[in-house]
C-alpha positions as CSV (number, residue, x, y, z in Angstrom):
1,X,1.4,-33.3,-58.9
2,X,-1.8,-31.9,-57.2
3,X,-2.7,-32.0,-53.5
4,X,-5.6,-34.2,-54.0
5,X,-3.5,-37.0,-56.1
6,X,-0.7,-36.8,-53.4
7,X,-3.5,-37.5,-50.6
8,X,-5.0,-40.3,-52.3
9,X,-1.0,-42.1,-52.8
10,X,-0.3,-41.4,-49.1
11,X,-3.5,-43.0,-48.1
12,X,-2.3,-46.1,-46.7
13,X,0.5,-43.8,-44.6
14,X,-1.9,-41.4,-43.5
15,X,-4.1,-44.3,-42.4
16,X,-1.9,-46.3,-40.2
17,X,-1.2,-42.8,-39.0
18,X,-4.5,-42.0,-37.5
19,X,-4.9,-45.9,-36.4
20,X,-1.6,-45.3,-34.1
21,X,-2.9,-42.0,-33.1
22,X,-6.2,-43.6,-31.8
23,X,-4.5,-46.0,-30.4
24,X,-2.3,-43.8,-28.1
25,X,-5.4,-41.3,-27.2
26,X,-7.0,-44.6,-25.8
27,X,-4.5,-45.3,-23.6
28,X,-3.9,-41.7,-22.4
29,X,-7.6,-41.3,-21.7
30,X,-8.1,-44.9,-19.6
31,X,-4.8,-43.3,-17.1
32,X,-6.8,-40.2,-17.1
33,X,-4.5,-38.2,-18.4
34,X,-6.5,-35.3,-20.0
35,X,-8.1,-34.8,-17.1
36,X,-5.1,-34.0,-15.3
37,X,-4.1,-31.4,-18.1
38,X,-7.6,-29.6,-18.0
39,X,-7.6,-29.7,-14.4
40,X,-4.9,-27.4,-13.2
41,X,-3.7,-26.9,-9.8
42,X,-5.2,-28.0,-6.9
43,X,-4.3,-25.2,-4.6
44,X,-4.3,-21.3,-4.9
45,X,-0.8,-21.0,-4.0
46,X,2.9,-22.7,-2.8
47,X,5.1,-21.6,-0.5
48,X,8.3,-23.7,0.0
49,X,5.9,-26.9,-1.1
50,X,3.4,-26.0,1.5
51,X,-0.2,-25.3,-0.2
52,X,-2.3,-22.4,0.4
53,X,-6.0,-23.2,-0.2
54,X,-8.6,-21.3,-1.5
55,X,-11.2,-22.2,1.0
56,X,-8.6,-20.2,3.8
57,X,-7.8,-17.3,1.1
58,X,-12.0,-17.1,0.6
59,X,-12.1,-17.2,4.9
60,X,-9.6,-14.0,5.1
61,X,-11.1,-12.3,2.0
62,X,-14.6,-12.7,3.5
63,X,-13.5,-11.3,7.3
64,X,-11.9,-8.4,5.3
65,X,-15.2,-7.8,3.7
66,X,-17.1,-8.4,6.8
67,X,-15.1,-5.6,8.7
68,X,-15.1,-3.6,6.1
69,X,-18.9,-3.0,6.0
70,X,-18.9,-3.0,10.0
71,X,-16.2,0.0,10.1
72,X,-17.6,1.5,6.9
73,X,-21.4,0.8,6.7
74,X,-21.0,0.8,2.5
75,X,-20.8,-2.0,0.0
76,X,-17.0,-3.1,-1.2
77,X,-16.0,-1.2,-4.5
78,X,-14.5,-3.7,-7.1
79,X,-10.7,-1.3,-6.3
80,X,-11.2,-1.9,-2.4
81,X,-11.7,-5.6,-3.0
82,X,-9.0,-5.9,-5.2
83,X,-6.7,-4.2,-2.8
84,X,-8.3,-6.8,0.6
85,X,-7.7,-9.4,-1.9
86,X,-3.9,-8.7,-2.8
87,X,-3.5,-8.4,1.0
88,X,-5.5,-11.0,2.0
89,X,-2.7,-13.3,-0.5
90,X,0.3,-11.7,1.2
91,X,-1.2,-12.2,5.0
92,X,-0.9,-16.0,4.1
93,X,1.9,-16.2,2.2
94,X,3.8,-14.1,5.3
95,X,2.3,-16.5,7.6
96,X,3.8,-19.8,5.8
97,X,6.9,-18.0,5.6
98,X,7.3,-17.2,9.5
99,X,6.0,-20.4,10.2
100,X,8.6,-22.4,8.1
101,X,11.4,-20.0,9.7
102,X,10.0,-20.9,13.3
103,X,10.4,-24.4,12.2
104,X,13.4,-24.1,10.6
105,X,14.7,-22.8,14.4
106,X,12.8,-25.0,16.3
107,X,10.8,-23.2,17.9
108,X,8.0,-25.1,19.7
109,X,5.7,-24.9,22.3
110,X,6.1,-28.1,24.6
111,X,2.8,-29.7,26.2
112,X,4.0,-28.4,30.2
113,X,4.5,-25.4,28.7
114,X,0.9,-25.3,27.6
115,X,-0.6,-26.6,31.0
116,X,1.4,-23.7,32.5
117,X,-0.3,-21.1,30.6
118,X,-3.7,-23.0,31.4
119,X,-3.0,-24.2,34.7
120,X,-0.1,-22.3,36.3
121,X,0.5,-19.5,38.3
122,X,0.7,-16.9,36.0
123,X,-2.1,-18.2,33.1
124,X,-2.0,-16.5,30.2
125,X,-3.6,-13.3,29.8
126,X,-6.6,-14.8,27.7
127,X,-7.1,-17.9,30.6
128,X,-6.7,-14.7,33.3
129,X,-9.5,-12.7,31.4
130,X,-11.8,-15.2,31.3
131,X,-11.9,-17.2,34.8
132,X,-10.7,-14.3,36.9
133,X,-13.0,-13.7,40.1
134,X,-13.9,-9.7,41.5
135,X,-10.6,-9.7,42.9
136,X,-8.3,-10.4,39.7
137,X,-7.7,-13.9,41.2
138,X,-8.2,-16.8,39.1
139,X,-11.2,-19.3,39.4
140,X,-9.7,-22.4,39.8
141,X,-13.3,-24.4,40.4
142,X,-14.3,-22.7,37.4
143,X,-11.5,-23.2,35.1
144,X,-11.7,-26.9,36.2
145,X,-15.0,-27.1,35.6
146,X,-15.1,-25.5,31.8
147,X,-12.0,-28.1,31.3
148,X,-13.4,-31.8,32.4
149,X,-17.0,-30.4,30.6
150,X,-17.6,-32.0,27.8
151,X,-19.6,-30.3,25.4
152,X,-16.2,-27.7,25.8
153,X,-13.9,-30.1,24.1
154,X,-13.6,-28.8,21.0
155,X,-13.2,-25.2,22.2
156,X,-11.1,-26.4,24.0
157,X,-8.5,-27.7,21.4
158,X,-9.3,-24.3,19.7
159,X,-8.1,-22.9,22.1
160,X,-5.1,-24.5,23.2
161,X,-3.9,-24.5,19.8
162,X,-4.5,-20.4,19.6
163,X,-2.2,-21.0,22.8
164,X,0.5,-23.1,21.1
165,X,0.7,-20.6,18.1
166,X,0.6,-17.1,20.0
167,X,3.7,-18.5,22.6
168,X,5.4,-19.5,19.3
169,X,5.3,-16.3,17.9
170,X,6.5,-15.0,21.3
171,X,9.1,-16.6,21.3
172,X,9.9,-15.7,17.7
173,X,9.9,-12.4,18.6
174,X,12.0,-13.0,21.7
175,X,14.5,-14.7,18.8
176,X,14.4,-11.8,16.6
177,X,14.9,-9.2,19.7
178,X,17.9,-11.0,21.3
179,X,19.8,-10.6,18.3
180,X,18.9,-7.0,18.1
181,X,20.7,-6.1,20.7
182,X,21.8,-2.6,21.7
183,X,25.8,-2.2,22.9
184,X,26.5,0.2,25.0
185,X,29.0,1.7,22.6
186,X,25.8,2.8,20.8
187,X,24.0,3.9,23.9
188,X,26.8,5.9,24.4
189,X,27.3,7.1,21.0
190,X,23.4,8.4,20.8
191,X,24.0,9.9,24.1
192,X,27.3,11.8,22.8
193,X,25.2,13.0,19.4
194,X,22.0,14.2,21.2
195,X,24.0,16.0,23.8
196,X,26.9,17.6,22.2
197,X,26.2,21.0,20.7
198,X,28.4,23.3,18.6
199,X,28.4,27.2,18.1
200,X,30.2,27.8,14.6
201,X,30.5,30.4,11.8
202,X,30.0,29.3,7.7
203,X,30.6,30.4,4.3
204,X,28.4,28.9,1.7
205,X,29.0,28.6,-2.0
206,X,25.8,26.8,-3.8
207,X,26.5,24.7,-6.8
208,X,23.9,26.4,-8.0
209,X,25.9,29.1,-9.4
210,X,28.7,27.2,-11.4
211,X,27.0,28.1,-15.2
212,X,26.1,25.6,-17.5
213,X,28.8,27.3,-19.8
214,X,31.0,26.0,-17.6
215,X,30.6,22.9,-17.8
216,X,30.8,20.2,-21.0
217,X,29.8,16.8,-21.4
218,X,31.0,13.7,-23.5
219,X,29.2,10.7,-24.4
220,X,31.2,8.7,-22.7
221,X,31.0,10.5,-19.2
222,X,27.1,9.9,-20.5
223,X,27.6,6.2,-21.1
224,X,30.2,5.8,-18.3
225,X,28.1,7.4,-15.7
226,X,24.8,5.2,-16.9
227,X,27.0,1.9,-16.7
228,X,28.1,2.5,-13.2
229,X,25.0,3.8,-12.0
230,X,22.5,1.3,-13.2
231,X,20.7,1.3,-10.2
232,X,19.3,4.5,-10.4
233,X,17.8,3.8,-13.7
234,X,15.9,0.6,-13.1
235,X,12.1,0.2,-14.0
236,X,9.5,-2.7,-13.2
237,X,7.5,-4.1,-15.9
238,X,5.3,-2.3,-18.1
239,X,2.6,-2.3,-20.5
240,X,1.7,-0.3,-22.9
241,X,-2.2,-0.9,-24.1
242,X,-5.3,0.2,-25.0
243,X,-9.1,0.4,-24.1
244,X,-12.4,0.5,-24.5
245,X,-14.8,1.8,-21.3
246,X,-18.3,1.9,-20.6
247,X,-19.9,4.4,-17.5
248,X,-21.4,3.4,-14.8
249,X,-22.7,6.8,-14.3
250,X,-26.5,6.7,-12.6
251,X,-28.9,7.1,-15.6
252,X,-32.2,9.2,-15.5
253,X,-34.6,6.0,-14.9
254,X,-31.8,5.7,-11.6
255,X,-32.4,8.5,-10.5
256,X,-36.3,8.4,-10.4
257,X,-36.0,5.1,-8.9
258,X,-34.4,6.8,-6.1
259,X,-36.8,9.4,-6.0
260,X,-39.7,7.0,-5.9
261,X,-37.4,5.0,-2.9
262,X,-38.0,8.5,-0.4
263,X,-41.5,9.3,-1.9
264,X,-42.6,5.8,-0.9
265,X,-41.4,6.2,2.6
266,X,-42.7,10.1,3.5
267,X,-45.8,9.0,5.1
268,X,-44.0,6.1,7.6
269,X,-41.5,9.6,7.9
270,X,-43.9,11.9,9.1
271,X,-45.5,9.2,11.2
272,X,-42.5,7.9,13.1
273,X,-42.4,8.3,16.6
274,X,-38.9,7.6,17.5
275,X,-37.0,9.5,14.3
276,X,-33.7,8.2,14.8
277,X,-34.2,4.9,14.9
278,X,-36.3,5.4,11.8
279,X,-33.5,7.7,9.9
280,X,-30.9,4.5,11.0
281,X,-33.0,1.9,9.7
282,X,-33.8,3.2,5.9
283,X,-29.7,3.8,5.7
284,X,-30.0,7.8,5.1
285,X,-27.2,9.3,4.0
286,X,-27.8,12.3,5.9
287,X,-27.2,11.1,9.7
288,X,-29.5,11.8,12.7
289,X,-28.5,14.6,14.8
290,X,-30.6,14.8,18.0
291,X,-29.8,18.5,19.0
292,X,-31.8,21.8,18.5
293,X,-29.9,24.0,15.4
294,X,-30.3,27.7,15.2
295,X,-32.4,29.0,12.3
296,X,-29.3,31.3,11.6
297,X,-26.6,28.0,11.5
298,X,-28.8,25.8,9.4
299,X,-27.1,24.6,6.1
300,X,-28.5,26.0,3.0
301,X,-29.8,23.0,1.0
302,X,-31.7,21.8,4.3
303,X,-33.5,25.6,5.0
304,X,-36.5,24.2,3.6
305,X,-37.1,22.4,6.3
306,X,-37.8,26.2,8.8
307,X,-41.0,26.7,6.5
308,X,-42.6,23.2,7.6
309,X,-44.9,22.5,10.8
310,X,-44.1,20.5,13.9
311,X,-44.4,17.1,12.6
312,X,-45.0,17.6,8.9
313,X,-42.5,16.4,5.8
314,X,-41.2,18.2,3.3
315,X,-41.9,16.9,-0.5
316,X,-39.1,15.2,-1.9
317,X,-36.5,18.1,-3.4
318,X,-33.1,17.2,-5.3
319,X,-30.9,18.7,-3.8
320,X,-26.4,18.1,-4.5
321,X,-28.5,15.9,-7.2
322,X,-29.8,13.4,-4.5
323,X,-33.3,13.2,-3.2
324,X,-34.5,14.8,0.2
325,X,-37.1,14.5,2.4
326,X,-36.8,17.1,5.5
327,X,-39.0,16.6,8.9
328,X,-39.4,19.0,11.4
329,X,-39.5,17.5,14.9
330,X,-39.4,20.3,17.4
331,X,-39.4,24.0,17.4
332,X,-37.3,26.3,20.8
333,X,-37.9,29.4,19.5
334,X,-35.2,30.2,16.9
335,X,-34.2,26.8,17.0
336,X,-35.0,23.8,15.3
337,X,-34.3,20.0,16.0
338,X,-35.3,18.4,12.6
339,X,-34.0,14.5,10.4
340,X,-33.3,14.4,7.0
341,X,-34.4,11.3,4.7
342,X,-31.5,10.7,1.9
343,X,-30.3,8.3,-0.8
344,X,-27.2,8.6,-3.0
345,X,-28.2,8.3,-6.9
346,X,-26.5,4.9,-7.7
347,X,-26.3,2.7,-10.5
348,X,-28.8,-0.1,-10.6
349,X,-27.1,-3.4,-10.0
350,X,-28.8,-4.9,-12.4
351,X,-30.4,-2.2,-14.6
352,X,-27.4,-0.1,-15.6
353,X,-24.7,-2.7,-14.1
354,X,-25.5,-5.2,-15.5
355,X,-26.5,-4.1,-19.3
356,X,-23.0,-2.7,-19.4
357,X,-21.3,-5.6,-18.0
358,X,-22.9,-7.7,-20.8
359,X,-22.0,-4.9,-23.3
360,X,-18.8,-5.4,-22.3
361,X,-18.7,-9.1,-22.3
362,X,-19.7,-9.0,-25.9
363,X,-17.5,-6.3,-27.1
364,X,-14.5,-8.7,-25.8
365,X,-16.4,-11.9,-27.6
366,X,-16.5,-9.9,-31.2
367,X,-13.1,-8.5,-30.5
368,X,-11.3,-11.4,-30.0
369,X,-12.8,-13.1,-33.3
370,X,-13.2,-9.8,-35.3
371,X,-10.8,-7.4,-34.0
372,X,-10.1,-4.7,-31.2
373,X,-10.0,-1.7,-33.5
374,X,-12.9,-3.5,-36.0
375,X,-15.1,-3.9,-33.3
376,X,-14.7,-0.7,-31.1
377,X,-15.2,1.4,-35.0
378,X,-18.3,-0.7,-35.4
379,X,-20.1,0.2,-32.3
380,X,-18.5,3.7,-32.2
381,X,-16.6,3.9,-29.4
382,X,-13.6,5.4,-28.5
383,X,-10.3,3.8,-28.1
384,X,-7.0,5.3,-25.5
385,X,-3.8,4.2,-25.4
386,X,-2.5,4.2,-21.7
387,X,1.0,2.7,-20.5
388,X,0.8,1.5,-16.8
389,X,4.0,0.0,-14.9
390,X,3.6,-3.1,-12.4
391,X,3.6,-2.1,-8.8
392,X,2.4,1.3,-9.5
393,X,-1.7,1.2,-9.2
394,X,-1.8,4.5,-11.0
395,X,-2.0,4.6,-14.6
396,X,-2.4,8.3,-16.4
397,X,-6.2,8.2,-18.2
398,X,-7.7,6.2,-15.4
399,X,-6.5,6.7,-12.1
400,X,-5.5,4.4,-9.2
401,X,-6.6,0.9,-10.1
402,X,-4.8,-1.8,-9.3
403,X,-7.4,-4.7,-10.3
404,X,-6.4,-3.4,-14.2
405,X,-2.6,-3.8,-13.0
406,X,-3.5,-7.5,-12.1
407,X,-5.4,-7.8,-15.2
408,X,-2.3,-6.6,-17.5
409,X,0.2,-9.0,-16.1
410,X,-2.0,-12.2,-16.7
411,X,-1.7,-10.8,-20.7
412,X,0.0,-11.6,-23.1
413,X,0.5,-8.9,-26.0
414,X,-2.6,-8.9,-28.4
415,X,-4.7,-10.8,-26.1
416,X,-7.7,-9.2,-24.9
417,X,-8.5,-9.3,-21.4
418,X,-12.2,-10.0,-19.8
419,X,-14.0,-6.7,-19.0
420,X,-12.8,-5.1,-15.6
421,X,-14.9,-3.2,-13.2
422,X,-13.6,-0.4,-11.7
423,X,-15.4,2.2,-9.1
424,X,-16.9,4.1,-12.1
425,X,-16.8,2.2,-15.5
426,X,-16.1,-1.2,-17.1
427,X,-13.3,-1.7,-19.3
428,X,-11.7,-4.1,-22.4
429,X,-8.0,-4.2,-22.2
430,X,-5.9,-5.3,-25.4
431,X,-2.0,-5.8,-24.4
432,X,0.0,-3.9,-27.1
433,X,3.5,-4.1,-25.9
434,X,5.2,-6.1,-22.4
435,X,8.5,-4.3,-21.6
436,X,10.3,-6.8,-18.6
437,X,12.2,-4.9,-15.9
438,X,15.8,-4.3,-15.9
439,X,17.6,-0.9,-16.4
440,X,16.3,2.1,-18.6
441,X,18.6,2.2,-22.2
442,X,20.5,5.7,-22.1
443,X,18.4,6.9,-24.9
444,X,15.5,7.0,-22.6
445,X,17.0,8.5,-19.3
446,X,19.6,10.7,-21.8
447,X,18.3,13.9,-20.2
448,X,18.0,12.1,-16.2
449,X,22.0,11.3,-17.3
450,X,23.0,14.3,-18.2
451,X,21.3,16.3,-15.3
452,X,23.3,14.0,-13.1
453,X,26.5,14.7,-14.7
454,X,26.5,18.2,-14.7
455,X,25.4,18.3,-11.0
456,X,28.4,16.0,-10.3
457,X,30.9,18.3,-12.8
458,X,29.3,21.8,-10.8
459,X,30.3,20.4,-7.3
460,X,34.3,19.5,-8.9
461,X,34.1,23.4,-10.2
462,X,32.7,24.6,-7.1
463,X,35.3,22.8,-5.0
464,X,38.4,23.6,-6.6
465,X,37.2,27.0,-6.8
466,X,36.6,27.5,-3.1
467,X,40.2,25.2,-2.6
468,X,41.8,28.5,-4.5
469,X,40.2,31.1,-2.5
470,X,41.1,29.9,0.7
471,X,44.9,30.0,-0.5
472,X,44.2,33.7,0.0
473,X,42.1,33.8,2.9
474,X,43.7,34.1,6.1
475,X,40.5,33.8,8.4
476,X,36.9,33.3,7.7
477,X,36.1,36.9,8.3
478,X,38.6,37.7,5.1
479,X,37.1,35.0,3.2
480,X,33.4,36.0,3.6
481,X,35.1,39.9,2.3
482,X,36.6,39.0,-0.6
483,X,34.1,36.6,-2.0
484,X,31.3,39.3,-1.1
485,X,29.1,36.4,0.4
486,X,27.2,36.4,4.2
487,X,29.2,35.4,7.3
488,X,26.3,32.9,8.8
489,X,26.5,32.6,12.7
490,X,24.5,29.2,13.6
491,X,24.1,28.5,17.5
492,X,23.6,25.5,18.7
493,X,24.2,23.4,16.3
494,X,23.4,19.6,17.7
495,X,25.6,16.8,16.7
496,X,22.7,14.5,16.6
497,X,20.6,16.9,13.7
498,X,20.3,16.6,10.2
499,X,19.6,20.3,9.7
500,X,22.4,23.3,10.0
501,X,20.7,26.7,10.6
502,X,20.8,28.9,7.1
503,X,21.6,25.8,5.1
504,X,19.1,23.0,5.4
505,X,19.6,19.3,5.1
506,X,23.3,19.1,5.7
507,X,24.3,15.5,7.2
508,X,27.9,15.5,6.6
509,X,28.8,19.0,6.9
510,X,27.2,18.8,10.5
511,X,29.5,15.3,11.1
512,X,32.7,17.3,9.8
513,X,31.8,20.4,12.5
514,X,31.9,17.9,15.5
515,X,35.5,16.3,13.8
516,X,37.3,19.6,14.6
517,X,38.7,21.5,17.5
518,X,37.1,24.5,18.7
519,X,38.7,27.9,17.0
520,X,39.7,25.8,14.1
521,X,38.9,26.5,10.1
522,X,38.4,23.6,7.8
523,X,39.2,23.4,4.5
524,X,36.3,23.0,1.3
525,X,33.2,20.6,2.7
526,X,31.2,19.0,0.0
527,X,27.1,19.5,1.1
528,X,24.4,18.4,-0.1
529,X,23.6,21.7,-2.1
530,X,26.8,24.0,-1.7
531,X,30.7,24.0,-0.5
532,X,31.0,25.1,2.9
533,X,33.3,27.1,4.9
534,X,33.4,26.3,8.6
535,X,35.0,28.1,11.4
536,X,34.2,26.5,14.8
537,X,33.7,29.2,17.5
538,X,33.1,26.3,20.4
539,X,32.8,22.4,19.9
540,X,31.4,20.9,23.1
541,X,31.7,17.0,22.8
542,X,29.4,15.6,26.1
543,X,31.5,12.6,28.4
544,X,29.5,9.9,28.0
545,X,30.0,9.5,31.7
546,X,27.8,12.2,32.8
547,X,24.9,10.1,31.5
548,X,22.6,8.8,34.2
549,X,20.4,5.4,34.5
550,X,17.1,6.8,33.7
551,X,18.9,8.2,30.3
552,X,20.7,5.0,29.8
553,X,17.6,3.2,29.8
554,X,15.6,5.5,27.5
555,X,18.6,5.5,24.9
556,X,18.3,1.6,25.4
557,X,14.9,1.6,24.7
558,X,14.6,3.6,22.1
559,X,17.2,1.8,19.8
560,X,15.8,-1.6,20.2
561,X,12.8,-0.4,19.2
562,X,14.1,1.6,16.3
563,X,16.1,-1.3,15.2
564,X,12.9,-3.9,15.6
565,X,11.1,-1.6,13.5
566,X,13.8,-1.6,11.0
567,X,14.1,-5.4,10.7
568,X,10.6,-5.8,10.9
569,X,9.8,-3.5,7.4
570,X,12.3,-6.4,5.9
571,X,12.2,-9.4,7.7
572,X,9.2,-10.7,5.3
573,X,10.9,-9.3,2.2
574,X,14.3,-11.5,3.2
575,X,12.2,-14.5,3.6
576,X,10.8,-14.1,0.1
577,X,13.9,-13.5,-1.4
578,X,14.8,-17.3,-0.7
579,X,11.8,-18.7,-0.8
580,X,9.9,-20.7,-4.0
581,X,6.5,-18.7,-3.8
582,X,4.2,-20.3,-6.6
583,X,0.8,-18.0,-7.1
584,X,-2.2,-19.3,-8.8
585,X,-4.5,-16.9,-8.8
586,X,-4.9,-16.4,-12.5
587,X,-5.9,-19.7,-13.1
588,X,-8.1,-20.4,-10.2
589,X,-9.4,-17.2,-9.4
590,X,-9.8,-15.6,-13.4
């Protein structure tokens, strides 16, 4: 039976079919129900339930970019923005999070408390800066005064509330700090390690020198060592794709248009009276510098400048390909004081820019119907394979560029992303392959595997070996001998260091030196790099007693600090770790 007979018997099914289907897209459209599907969310993020809006994620992004172009006195790239944008995300979500957690301790500010820092003895330093009289005293007509008047009442709940939240976050810190807390056993044990000194004598035998025909591997030491080391062989996600890239390399008719930009101001150049203000104004590149130069110390692309007259501009000259325009202001002799009239070749926004952005807008349009390959062979261009990892801004063939990073993980493999602009070119993006993070097979870190076997198998031969000389050895004197290796003499030695003189990085050999008793030899010491010897010539442990105040202090001081700074790089990290962050970026944003 053909298609066409077995529509025309299901007909009357088919119809009561569509009849039930109409009738169900009525009723879904009069509750509105499509538009809540086509709608998406509301906010720009979650964090625990709490919504971060766009409006207050545009605020930050805009204040970024505003002091951005006060420090920097250039336009944003698309990179920079990208990384002000990523921070501008985490500054909020951070915020929520420390908030929540000051709720979650009940931390508040308490309306006295707030009429103290306004009103009290001690203001707070923004009340003190502000109504303080000649004497550092506070103005209390004045305060008064700004308080009861009422066009100030909205700065004035501003305010208070600025009040309320930088107490709170005082007191947060207050929180944090008291439970940093330094003992005196540590006080005592930092003084004891900075203090205590040792003078000692060492054989070193470097693992270095155990042969690789010494040593053989199985696969399972290979798969046994992977297994129980997984941690060292993790990797984020990664992508492997492929692009397509257009230059946004200044073209010729750029460059003349920059030309004309310093030929059409020479004349308002030469006839400036106040050059600096004039250099600042038309944005040079080349800044003023109101001093007098020697002939002799003048740059070589602005020489031109010591053939002109008093007063008289040069013609425009490319030089470092950028146009020039040189004035002489003043002539001392062999000196010169003379300003310089530059402009970068750039791009056009919207000659160059702009073509290539729509180039690349309908490459993506073709290549999504037609094909990636297809449509990069049909307009010639050239296609590279890159693999980039998430986290990681750099991607081999195209640099640091973490606005493509953010671009990969909103694809899904085969899709093809809008262009990107970077600093210097657009791109197309096609997602070949998505590889989710866990731990590297063996296959791929085979050779990372066995490098860390053998290293491990060359310090167990290098130990036992040195454990059988020293059955021999009587002294480290006879040891050094008979092995035919340098008696090192290290001085000094601090208990506190990380560094033993001769040997380098050397943590635990250094803790096993101030273990002994001076005039004593230890047995084999595992290093970092080598077996060691040690014969301690004089171990002087400090009494912890002889410490005064002032050092006390200064230890005490020093610890909280290092400790605050510790918490501090993981304080935020801990709070995201239990907390439900939902991002919606790619869908509001791209």
């Amino acid at each position: 039976m053909g298609v066409m007979e077995k529509m025309r018997n299901s007909t009357a099914s088919i119809l009561w079919i569509l009849i039930f289907s109409f009738g169900v897209l009525w009723v879904l459209a009069d509750v509105d129900f499509f538009s809540g599907l086509t709608q998406g969310p509301s906010n720009l993020g979650e964090v625990n339930g709490e919504p971060i809006t766009l409006e207050e994620y545009n605020n930050r992004v805009s204040f970024y970019t505003e002091q951005f172009g006060q420090m920097s006195g250039t336009t944003m790239t698309p990179e920079m923005r990208t990384l002000y944008e990523n921070q501008a995300w985490e500054d909020l979500v951070a915020a929520r999070l420390i908030q929540q957690k000051m709720n979650e301790l009940g931390i508040s500010v308490t309306d006295n408390e707030l009429i103290e820092m306004i009103m009290g003895e001690n203001p707070d330093p923004f009340i003190r800066q502000q109504f303080a009289d000649a004497d550092g005293n506070i103005d209390r007509i004045a305060l008064r005064a700004a308080i009861e008047a009422p066009e100030n009442s909205a700065a004035w709940i501003m305010i208070e509330q600025q009040l309320r939240d930088n107490r709170r976050q005082q007191k947060m810190s207050n929180f944090i700090a008291s439970g940093l807390r330094v003992s005196s056993l540590d006080i005592e044990n930092e003084f004891i390690r900075n203090n205590s000194f040792a003078d000692v004598r060492y054989v070193r035998f470097p693992f270095s020198e155990v042969s690789d025909d010494d040593i053989s591997i199985t696969e399972d030491e290979l798969i046994a060592y992977h297994r129980n080391n997984s941690a060292q062989f993790q990797r984020s996600e990664t992508y492997r794709f492929r692009f397509v890239s257009w230059d946004k390399t200044p073209t010729s008719q750029d460059t003349l248009n920059a030309i004309r930009d310093v030929e059409d101001l020479r004349e308002a150049f030469a006839l400036a009276e106040n050059d600096s203000a004039f250099v600042s104004s038309y944005q040079s590149d080349v800044p003023y510098r109101s001093g007098f130069v020697s002939i002799d110390e003048i740059e070589e692309a602005h020489r031109p400048v010591i053939d002109l007259e008093v007063g008289e501009v040069s013609e425009v000259l490319m030089i470092n390909n950028a146009p020039h325009a040189f004035k002489k202001i003043d002539q001392r002799g062999d000196e010169i004081r003379y300003a310089v009239l530059s402009y970068e070749v750039l791009a056009d926004p919207i000659g160059t820019i702009d073509r290539l952005a729509e180039r690349a807008e309908e490459f993506e349009f073709y290549a999504s119907s037609d094909g990636f390959e297809r449509e990069a062979d049909r307009r010639d261009m050239e296609i590279i394979q890159a693999t980039a990892t998430k986290d990681t801004p750099f991607i081999p063939g195209l640099g640091s560029s973490q606005v493509t990073i953010d671009a990969l993980a909103d694809l899904r493999a085969n899709r093809i992303s809008s262009p990107i602009e970077l600093d210097d070119q657009f791109i197309v993006v096609q997602m070949l392959e998505r590889t989710p993070a866990g731990t590297r097979p063996l296959d791929e870190v085979r050779q990372q595997v066995e490098n860390a076997v053998r290293n491990e198998k060359r310090k167990e031969i290098m130990y036992d070996r040195v454990r059988e000389l020293l059955a021999s050895a009587t002294n480290i004197e006879s040891l050094a001998e008979v092995t035919e290796r340098e008696l090192v003499v290290a001085e000094d030695v601090r208990f506190g260091s990380n560094n033993l003189q001769g040997a380098g990085r050397e943590i635990s050999v250094i803790g096993t030196i101030f273990g002994m008793e001076s005039g004593q030899m230890s047995g084999p010491i595992r290093g970092d790099n080598a077996i060691f010897v040690v014969h301690t010539d004089e171990v002087s442990l400090v009494d912890s007693a002889q410490m005064t105040t002032t050092q006390r202090n200064e230890i005490r001081m020093q610890l909280e600090q290092q400790k605050f700074m510790a918490f501090n790089e993981v304080f935020i990290d801990r709070l995201k770790e239990g907390a439900r962050i939902r991002d919606n970026r790619s869908r509001i944003l791209r």
